[in-house]
MARFI-843109 format. One record per atom (N, C-alpha, C): atom name; residue in three letters; x, y, z. Coordinates in pm, 1 decimal, always signed. Each point is the difference from the previous one (the first is absolute). Example, Ala and Ser with C-alpha at 12.3 -4.5 7.8 and 13.67 -1.06 7.14 Angstrom:
   a    r      east     north        up
   N  ALA   +1319.0    -569.0    +780.0
  CA  ALA     -89.0    +119.0      +0.0
   C  ALA     +90.0    +120.0      +0.0
   N  SER     -35.0    +105.0     -72.0
  CA  SER     +82.0    +119.0      +6.0
   C  SER     -77.0    +109.0     +73.0
end
This chain:
   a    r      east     north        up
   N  UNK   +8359.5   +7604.9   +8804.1
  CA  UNK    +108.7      +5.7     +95.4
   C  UNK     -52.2     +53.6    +133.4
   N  UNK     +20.3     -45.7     +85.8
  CA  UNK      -1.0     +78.1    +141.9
   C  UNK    +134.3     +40.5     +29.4
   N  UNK     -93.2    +182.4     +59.2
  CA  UNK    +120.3     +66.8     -39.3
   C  UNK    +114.5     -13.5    +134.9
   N  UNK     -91.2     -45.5    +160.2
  CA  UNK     +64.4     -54.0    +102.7
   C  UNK     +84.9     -94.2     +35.8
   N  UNK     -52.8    -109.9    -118.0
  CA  UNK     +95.3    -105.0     +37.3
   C  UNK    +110.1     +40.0     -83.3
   N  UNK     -15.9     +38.9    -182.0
  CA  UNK     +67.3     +37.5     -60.2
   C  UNK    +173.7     +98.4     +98.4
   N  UNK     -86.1    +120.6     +65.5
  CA  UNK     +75.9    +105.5    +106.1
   C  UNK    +115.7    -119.4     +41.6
   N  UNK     -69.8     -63.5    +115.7
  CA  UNK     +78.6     -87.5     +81.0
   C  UNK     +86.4     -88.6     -51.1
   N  UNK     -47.1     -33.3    -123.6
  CA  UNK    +132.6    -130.5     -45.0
   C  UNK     +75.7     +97.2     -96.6
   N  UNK      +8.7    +107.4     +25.7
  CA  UNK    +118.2     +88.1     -50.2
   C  UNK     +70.5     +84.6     +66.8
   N  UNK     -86.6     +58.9    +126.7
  CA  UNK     +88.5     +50.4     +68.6
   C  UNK    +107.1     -84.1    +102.8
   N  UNK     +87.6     +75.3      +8.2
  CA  UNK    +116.3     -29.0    +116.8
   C  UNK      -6.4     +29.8    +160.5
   N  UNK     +27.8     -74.7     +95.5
  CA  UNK     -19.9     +44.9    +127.4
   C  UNK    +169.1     +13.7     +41.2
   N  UNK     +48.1     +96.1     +47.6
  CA  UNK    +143.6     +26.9     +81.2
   C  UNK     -35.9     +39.3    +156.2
   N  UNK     +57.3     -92.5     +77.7
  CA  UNK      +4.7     +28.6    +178.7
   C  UNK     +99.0     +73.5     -65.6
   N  UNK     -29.0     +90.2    +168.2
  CA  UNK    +108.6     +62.9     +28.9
   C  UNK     +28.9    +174.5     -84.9
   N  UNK     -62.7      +6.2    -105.4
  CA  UNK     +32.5    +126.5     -66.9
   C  UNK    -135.9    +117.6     +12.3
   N  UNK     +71.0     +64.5     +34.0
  CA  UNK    +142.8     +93.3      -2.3
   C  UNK     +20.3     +40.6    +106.0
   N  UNK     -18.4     -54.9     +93.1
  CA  UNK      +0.7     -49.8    +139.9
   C  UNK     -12.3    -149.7     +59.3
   N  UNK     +79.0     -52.6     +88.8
  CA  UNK     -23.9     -85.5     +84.6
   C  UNK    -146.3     -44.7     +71.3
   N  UNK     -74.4     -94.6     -63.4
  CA  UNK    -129.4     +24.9     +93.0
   C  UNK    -103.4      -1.0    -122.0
   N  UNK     +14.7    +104.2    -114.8
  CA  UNK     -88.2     -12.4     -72.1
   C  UNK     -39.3     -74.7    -151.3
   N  UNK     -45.3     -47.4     -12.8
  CA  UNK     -43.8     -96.5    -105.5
   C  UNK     -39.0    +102.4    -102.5
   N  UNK     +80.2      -5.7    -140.7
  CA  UNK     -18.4     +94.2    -135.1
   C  UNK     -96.2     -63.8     -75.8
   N  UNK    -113.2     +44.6     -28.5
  CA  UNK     -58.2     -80.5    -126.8
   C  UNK     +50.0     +79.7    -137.8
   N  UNK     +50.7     -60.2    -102.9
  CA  UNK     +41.5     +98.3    -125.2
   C  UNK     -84.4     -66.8    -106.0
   N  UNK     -94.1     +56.1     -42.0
  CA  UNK     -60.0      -1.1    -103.0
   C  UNK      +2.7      +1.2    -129.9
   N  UNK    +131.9     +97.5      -8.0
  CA  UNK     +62.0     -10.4    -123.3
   C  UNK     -14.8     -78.5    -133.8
   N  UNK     +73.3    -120.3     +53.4
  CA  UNK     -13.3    -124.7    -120.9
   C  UNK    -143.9     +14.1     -18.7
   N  UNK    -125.5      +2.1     +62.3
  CA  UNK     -87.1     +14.9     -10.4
   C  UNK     -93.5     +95.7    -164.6
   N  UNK     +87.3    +136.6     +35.7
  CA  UNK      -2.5     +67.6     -69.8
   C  UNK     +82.5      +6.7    -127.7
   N  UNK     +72.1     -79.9      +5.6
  CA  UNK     +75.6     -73.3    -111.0
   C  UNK     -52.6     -77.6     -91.8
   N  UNK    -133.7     -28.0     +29.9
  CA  UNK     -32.1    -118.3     -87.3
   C  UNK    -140.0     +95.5     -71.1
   N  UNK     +33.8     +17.1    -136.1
  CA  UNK    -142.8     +68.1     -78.1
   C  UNK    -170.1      +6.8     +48.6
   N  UNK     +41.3    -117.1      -5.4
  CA  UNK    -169.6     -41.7     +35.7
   C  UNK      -9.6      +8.1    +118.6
   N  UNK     +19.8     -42.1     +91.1
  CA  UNK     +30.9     +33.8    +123.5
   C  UNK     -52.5    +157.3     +65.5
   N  UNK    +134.9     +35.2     -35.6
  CA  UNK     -27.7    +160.5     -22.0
   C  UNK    -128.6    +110.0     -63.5
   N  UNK     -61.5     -69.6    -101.6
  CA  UNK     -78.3     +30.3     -66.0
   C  UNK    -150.5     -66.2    +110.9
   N  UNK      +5.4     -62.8     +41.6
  CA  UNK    -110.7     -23.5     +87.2
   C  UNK      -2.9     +65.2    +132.4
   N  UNK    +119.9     +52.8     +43.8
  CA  UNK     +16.4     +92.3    +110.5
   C  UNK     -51.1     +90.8     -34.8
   N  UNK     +29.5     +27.8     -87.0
  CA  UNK     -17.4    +158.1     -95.8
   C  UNK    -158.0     +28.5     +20.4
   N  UNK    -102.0     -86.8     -71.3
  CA  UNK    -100.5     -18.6     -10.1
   C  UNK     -75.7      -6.9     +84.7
   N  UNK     +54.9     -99.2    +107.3
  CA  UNK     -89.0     -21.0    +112.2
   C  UNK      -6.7    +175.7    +113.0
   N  UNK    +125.4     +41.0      +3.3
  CA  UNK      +3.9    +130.9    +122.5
   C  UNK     -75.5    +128.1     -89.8
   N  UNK     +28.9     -57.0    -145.9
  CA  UNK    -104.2    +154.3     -62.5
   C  UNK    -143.5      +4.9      -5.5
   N  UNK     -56.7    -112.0      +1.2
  CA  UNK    -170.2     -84.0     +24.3
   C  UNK     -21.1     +47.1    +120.6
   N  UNK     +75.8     -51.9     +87.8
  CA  UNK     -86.5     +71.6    +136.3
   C  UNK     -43.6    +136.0     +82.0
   N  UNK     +48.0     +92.2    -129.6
  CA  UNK      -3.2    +136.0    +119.8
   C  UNK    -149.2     +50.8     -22.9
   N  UNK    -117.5      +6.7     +68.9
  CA  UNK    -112.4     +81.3      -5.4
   C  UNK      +0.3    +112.5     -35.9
   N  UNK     -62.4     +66.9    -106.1
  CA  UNK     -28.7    +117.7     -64.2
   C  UNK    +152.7     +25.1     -72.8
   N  UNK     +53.3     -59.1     -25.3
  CA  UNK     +96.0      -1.2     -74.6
   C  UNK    +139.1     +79.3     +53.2
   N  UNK    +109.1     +67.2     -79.3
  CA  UNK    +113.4     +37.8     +71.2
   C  UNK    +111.9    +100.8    -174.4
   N  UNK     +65.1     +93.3      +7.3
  CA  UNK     +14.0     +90.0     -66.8
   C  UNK    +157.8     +12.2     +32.8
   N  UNK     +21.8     -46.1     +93.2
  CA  UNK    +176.1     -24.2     +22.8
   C  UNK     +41.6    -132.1     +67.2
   N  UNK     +97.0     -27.5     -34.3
  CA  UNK     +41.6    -139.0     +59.6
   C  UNK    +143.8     +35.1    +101.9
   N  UNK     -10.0     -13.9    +125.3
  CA  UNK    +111.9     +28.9     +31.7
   C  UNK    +126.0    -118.9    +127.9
   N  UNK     +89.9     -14.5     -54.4
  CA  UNK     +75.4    -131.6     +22.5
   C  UNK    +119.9     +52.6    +104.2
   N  UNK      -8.4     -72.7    +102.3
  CA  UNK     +95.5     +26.1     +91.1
   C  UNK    +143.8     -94.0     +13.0
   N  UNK     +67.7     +71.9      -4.9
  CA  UNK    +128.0     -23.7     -20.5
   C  UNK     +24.8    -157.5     +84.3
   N  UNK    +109.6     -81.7     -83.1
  CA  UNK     +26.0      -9.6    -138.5
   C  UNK    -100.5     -88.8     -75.2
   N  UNK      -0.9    -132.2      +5.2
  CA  UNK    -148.1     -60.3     -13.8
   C  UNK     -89.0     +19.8     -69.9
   N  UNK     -57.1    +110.2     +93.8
  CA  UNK    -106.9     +71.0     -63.5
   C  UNK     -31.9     +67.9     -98.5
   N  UNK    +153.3     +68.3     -49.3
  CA  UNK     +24.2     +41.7    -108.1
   C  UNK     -32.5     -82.5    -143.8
   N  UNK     -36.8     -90.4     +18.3
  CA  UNK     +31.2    -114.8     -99.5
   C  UNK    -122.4     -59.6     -33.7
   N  UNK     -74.0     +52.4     +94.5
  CA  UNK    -170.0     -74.5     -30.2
   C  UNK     -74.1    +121.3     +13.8
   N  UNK     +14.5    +137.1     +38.0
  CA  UNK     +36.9    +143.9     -21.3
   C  UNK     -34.2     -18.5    -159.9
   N  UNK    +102.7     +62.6     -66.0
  CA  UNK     +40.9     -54.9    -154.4
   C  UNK     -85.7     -73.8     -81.9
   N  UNK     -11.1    -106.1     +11.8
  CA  UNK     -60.1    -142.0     -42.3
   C  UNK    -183.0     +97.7     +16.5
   N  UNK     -71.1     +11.6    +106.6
  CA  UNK     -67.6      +0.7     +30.4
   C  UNK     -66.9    +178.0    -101.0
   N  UNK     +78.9     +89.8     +18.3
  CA  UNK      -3.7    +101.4     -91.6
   C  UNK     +10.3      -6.5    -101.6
   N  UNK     +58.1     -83.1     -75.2
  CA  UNK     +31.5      +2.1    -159.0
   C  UNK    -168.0     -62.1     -38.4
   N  UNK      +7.9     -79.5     +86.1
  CA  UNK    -139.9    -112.3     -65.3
   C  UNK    -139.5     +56.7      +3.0
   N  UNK     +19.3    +132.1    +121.6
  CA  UNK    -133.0     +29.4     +23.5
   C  UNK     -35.7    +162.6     -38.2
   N  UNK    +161.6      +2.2     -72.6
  CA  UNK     +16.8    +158.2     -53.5
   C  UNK     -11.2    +105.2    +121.5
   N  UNK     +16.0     -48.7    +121.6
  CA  UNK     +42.2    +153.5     +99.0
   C  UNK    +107.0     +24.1     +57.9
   N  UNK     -12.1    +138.8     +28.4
  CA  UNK    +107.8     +94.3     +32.9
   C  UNK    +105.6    -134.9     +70.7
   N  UNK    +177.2     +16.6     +28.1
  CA  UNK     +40.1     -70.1    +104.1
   C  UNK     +49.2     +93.0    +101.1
   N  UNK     +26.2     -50.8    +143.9
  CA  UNK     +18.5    +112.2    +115.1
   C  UNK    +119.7    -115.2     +60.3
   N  UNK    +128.5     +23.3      +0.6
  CA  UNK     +79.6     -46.3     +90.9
   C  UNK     -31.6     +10.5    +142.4
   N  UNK     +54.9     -40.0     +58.5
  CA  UNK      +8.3     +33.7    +187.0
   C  UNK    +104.9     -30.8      +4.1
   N  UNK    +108.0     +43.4      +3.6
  CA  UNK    +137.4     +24.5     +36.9
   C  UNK     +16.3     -42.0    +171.4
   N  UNK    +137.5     -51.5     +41.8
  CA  UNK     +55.9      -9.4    +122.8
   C  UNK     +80.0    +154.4     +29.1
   N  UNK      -8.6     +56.4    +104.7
  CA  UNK     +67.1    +116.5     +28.7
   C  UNK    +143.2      -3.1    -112.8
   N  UNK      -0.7    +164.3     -36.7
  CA  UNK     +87.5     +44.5     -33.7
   C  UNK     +32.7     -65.9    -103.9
   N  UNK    -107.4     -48.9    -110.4
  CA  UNK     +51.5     -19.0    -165.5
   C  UNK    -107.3     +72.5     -60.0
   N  UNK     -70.6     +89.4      +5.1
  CA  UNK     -68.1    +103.3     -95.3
   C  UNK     +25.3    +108.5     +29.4
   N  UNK     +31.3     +58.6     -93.6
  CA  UNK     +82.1    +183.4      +7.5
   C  UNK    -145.1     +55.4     -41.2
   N  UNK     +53.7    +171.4     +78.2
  CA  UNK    -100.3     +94.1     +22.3
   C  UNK    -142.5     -26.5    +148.5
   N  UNK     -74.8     +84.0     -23.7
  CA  UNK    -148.4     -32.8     +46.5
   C  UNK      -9.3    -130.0     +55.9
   N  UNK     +11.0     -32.7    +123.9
  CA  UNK     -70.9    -162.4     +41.7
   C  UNK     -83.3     +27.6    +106.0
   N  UNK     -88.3     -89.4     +16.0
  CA  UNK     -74.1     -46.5    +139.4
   C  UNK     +40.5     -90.2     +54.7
   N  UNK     +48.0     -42.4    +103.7
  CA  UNK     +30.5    -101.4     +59.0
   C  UNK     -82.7     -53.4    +123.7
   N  UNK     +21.6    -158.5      -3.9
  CA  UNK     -79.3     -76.2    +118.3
   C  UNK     +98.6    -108.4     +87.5
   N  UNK      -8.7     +11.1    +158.8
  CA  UNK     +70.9    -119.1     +56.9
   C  UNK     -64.9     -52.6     -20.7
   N  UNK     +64.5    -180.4     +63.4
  CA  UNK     -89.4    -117.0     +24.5
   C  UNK     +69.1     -69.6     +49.2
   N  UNK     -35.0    -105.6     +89.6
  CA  UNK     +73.9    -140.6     +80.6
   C  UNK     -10.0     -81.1     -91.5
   N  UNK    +132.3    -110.8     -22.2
  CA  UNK      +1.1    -103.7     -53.6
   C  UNK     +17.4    -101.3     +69.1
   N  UNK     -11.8     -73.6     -14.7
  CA  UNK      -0.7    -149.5     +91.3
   C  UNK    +118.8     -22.4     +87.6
   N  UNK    +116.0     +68.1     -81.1
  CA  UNK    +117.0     +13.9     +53.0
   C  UNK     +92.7    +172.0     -35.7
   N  UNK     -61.8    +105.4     +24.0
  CA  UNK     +14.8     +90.7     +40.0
   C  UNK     -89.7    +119.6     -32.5
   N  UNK     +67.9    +118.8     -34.9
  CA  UNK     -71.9     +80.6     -98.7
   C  UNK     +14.4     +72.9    -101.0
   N  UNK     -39.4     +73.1     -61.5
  CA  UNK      +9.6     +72.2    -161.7
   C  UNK     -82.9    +109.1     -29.9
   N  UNK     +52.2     +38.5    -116.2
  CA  UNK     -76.6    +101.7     -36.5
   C  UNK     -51.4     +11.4    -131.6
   N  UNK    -139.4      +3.9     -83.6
  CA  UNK     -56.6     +28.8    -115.3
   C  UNK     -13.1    +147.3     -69.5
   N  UNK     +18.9     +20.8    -142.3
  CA  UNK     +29.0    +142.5     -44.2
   C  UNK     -93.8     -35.5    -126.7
   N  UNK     -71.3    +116.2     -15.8
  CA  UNK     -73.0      -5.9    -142.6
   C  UNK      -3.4    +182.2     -30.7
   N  UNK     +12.5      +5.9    -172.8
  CA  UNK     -14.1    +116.3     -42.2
   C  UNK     -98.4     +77.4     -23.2
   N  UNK     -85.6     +23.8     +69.7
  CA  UNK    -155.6     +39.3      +5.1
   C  UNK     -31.2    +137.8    -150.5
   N  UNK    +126.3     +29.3     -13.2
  CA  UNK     -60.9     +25.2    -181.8
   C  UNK     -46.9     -90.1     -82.0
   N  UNK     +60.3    -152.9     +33.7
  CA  UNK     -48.5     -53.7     -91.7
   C  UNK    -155.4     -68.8      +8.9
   N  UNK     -32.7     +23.4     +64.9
  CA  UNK    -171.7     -51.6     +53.1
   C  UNK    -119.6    +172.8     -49.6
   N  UNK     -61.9     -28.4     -76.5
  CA  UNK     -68.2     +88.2     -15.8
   C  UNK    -110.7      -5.2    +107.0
   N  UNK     -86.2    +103.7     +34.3
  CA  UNK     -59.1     +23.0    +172.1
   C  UNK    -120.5    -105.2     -57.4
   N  UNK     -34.1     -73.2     +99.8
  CA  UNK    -132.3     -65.1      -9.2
   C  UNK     +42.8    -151.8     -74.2
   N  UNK    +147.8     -17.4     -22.8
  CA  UNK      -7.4    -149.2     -97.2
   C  UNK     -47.8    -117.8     +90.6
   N  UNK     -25.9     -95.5     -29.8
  CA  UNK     -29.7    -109.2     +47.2
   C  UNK    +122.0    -134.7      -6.2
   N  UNK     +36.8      -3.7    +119.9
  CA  UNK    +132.3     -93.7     -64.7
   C  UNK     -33.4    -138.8     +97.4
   N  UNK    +102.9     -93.6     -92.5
  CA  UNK      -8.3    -126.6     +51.0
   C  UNK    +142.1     -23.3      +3.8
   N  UNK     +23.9     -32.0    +172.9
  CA  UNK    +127.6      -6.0     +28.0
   C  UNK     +35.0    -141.3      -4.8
   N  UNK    +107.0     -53.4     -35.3
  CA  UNK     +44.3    -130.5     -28.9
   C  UNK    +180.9     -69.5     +59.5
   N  UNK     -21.1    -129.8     +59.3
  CA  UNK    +146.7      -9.7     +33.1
   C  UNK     -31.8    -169.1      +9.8
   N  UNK    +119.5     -18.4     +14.0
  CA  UNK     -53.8    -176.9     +11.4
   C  UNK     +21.5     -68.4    +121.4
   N  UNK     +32.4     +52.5    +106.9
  CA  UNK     -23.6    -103.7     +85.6
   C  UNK     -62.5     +96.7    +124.7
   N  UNK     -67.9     -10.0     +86.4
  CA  UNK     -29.6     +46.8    +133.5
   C  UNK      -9.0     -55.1    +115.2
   N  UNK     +89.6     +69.3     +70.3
  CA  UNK     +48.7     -64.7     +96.1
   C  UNK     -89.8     +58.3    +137.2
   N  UNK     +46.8    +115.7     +57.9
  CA  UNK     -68.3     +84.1    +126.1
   C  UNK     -22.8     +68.4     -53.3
   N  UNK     -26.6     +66.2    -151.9
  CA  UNK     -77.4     +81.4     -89.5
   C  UNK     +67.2    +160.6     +47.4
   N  UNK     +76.6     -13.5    +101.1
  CA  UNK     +71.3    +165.9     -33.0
   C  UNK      -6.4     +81.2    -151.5
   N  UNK    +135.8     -85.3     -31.0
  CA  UNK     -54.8     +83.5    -170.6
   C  UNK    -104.4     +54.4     -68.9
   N  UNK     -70.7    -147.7     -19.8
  CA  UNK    -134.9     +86.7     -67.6
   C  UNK     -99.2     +60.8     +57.5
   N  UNK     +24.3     -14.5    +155.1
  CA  UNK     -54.4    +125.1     +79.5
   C  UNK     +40.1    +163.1     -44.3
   N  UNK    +108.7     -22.1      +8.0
  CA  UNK     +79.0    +141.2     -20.3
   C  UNK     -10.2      +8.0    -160.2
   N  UNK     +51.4     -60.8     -74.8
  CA  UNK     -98.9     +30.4    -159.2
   C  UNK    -114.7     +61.5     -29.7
   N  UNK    -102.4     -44.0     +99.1
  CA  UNK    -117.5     +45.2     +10.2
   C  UNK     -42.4    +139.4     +70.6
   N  UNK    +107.8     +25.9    +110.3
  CA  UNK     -27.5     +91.0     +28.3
   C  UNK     +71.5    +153.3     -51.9
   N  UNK    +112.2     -52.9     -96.6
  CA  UNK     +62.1    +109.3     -84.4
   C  UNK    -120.5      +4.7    -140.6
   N  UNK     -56.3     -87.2     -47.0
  CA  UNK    -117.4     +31.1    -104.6
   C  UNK     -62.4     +93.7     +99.3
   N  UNK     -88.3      +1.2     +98.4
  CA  UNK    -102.1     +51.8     +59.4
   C  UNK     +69.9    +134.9     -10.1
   N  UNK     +86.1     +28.0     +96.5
  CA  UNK     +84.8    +114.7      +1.8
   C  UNK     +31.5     +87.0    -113.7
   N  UNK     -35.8     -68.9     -59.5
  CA  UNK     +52.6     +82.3    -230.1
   C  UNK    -157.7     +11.7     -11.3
   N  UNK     -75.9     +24.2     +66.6
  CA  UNK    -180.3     +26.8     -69.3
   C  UNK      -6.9     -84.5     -50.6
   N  UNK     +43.7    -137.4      +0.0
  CA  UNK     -98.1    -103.9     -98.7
   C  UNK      +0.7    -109.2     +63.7
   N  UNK    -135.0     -75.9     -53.4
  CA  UNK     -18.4    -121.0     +56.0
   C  UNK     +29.8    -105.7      -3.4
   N  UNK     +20.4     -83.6    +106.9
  CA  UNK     +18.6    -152.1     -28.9
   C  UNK     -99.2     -93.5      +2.2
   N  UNK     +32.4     -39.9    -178.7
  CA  UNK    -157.6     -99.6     -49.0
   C  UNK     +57.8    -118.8     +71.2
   N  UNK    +105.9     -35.7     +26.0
  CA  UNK     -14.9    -196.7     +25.8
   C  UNK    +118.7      +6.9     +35.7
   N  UNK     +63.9    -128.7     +50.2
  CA  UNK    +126.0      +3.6     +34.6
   C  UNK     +31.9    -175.5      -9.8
   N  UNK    +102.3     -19.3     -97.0
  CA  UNK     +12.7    -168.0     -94.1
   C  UNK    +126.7     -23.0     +22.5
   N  UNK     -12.1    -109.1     +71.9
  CA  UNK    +126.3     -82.7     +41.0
   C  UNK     +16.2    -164.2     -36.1
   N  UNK     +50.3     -40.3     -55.5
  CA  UNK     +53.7    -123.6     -41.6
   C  UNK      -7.3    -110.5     +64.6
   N  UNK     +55.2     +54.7    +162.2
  CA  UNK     +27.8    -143.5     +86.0
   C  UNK     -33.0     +90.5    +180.6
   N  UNK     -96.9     -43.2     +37.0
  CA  UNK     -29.2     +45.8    +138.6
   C  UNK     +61.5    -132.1    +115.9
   N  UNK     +97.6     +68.8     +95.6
  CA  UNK     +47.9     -98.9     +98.3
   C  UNK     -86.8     +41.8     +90.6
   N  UNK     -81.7    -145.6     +30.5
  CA  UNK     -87.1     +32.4    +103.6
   C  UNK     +25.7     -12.7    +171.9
   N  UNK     -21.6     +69.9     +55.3
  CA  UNK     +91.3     -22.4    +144.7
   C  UNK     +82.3    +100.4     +83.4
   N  UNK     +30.0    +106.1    -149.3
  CA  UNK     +75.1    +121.4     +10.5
   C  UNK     -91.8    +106.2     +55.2
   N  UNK    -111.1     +36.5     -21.0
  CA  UNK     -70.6     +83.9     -20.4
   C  UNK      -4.2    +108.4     -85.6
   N  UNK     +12.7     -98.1    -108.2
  CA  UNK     -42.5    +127.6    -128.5
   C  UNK     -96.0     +63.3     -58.3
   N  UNK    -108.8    -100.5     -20.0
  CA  UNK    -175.0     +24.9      -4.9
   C  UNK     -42.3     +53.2    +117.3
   N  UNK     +29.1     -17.9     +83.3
  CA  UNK     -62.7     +99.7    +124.1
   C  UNK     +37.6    +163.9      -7.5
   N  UNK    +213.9     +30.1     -51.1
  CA  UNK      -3.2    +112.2     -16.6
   C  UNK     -63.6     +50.2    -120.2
   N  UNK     -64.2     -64.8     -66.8
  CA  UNK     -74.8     +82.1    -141.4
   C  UNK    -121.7     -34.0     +23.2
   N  UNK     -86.4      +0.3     +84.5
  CA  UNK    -117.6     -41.8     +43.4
   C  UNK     -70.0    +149.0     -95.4
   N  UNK     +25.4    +126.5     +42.9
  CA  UNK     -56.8     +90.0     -76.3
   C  UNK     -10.9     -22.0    -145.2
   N  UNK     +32.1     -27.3     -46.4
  CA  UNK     +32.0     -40.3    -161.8
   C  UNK     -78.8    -113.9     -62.5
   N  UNK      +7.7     +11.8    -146.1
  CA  UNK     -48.3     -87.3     -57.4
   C  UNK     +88.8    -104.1     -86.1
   N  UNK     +71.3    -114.9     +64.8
  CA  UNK    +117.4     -53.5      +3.0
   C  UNK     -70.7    -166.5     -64.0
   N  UNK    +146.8     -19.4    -105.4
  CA  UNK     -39.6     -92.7     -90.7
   C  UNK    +113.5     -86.5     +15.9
   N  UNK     -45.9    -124.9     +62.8
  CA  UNK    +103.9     -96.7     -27.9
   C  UNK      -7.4    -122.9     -69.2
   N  UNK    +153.0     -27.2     -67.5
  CA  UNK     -89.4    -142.8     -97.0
   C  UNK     +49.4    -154.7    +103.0
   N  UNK    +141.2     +38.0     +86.7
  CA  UNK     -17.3    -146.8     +53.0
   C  UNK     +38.8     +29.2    +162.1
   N  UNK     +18.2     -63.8     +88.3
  CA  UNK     +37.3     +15.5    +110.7
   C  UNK     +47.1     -86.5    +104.0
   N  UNK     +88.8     +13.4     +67.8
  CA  UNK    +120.3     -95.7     +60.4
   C  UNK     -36.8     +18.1    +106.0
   N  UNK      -7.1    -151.9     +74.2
  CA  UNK     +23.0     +54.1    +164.5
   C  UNK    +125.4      +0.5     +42.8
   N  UNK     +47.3    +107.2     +50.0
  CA  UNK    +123.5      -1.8     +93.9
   C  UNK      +8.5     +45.4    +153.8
   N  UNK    +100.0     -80.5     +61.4
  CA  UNK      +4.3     +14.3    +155.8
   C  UNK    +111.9    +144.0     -14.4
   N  UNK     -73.7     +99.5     +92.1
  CA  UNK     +61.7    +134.1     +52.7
   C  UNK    +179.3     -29.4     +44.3
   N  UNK    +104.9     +98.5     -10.2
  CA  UNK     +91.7     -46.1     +23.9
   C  UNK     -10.1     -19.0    +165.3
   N  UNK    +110.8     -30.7     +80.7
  CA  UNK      +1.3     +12.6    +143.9
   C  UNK    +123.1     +50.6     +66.8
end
């Protein structure tokens, strides 16, 4: 199977959501399909150099190949929460989104000092998020081994904002910037 073309003739494209202007890729159905899924799985856990000791999935998405990706490879999982859904202790990170901004929260008890994590989400767009993912791992004493995304829109500048990183993608779209 190729797992790109496989991606594409399952995912869905929506103009317009969740805003006027922007084009949704949902992956979902994607992740709906076993095998499918199971080659996502496979492919973002293969690529991280020197390996990785937490898997951590940014909301919501990410959560899901997060999961998938921990069960299979037996490590720790690390949510990244959107502001204001984890009680107690948080760190938090802004970031710009294509169409505004937000905020990332992680529980830095749950990262033991020095883990090695591989942050995961499925689509990247201007890479805010897993910028700020990355920089709430750093911020908790531990490192970021790799950073695995599903579907890179190229055009946005997302690989440029993770240029520091060691960033794994399995397919990639060209798209025109909004205007």
């Amino acid at each position: 199977m190729n797992i790109a073309t496989r991606v594409l003739e399952l995912s869905e494209t929506i103009p317009d959501f969740p805003k006027p202007g922007i084009v949704f890729r949902d992956l979902t159905p994607a992740f709906a399909d076993p095998e499918t899924l199971r080659a996502i799985v496979d492919a973002l856990s293969a690529d991280v150099r020197g390996g990785f000791d937490v898997v951590a999935g940014i909301e919501a998405r990410g959560f899901l190949l997060a999961s998938a990706i921990a069960y299979a490879t037996q490590a720790r999982l690390l949510p990244i929460r959107k502001q204001g859904k984890l009680p107690g202790d948080v760190l938090s990170e802004d970031y710009a989104l294509e169409y505004g901004t937000a905020s990332l929260e992680i529980k830095p008890s749950i990262l033991p000092q020095g883990s090695r994590v591989l942050v995961v989400d499925d689509v990247l767009a201007t890479g805010g998020s897993c910028r700020a993912a990355a920089r709430l791992v750093e911020r908790s004493g531990s490192i970021v081994a790799g950073i695995g995304v599903v579907l890179a829109l190229d055009g946005l500048g997302g690989a440029d904002a993770l240029k520091d990183y060691d960033l794994s993608v399995l397919l990639t779209e060209r798209v025109q910037p909004a205007v």
